[in-house]
C-alpha positions in Angstrom: 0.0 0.0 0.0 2.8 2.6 0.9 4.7 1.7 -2.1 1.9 2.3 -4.4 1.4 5.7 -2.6 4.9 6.7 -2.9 4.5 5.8 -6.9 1.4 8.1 -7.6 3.5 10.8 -5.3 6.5 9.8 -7.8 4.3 10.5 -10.7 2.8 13.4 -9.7 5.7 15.3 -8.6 7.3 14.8 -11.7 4.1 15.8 -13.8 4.5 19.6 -11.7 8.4 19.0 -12.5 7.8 18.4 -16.7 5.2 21.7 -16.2 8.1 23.8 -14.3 10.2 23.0 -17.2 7.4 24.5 -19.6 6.7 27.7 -17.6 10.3 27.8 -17.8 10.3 27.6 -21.6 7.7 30.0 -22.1 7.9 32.3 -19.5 6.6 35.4 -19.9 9.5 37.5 -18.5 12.4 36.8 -16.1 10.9 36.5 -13.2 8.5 33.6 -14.0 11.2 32.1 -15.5 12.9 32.5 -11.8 10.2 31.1 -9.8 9.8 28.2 -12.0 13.7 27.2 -11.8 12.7 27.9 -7.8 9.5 25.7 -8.0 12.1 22.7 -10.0 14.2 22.3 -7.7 11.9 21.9 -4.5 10.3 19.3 -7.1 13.1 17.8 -7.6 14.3 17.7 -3.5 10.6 16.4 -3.0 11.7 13.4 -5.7 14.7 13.0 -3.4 12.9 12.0 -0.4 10.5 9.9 -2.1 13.3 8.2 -3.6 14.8 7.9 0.0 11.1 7.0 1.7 10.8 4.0 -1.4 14.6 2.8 -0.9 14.6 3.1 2.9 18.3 4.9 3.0 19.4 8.0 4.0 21.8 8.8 1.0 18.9 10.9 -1.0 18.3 12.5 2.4 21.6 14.2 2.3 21.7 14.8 -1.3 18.0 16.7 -0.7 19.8 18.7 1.9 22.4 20.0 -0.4 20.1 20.8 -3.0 18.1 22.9 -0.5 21.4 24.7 0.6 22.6 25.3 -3.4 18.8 26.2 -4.3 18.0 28.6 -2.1 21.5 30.7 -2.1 20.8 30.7 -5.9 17.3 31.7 -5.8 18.5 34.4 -3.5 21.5 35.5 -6.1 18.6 35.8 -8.8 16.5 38.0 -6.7 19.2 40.4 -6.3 20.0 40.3 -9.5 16.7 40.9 -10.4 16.5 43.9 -8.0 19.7 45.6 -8.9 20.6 44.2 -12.0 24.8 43.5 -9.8 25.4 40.6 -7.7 28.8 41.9 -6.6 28.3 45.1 -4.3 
């Protein structure tokens, strides 16, 4: 029963992930382009731990961890960018 759950969770998580990557195509302008690289990767870190849950080890744990670190420092790199067009001050 918790397998099966974990599949559909699989599934749908990588149905949002394959319409990230569209938004991300099309995008309007930059910044939906930035939220939708944002919205990927907590996809993907949500993948990560299903992956862990389905295989019972704490490898993908970790790995989540450091995409959470490397996503958020860029998603915060982007917004400044964004907001004064400079990352270096």
């Amino acid at each position: 029963m918790l397998g099966t759950l974990l599949q559909i969770a699989f599934l749908l998580f990588s149905l949002a992930i394959l319409m990230n990557f569209w938004r991300l195509v099309k995008g309007p302008d930059l910044p939906d382009r930035i939220l939708a690289l944002d919205t990927i990767y907590i996809n993907s870190l949500a993948l990560l731990l299903l992956l862990g849950l389905y295989q019972n080890t704490q490898t993908y744990f970790e790995a989540a961890l450091l995409i959470a670190m490397f996503g958020f420092v860029g998603t915060i790199a982007a917004g400044k960018f964004l907001l004064r067009g400079d990352l270096i001050e």
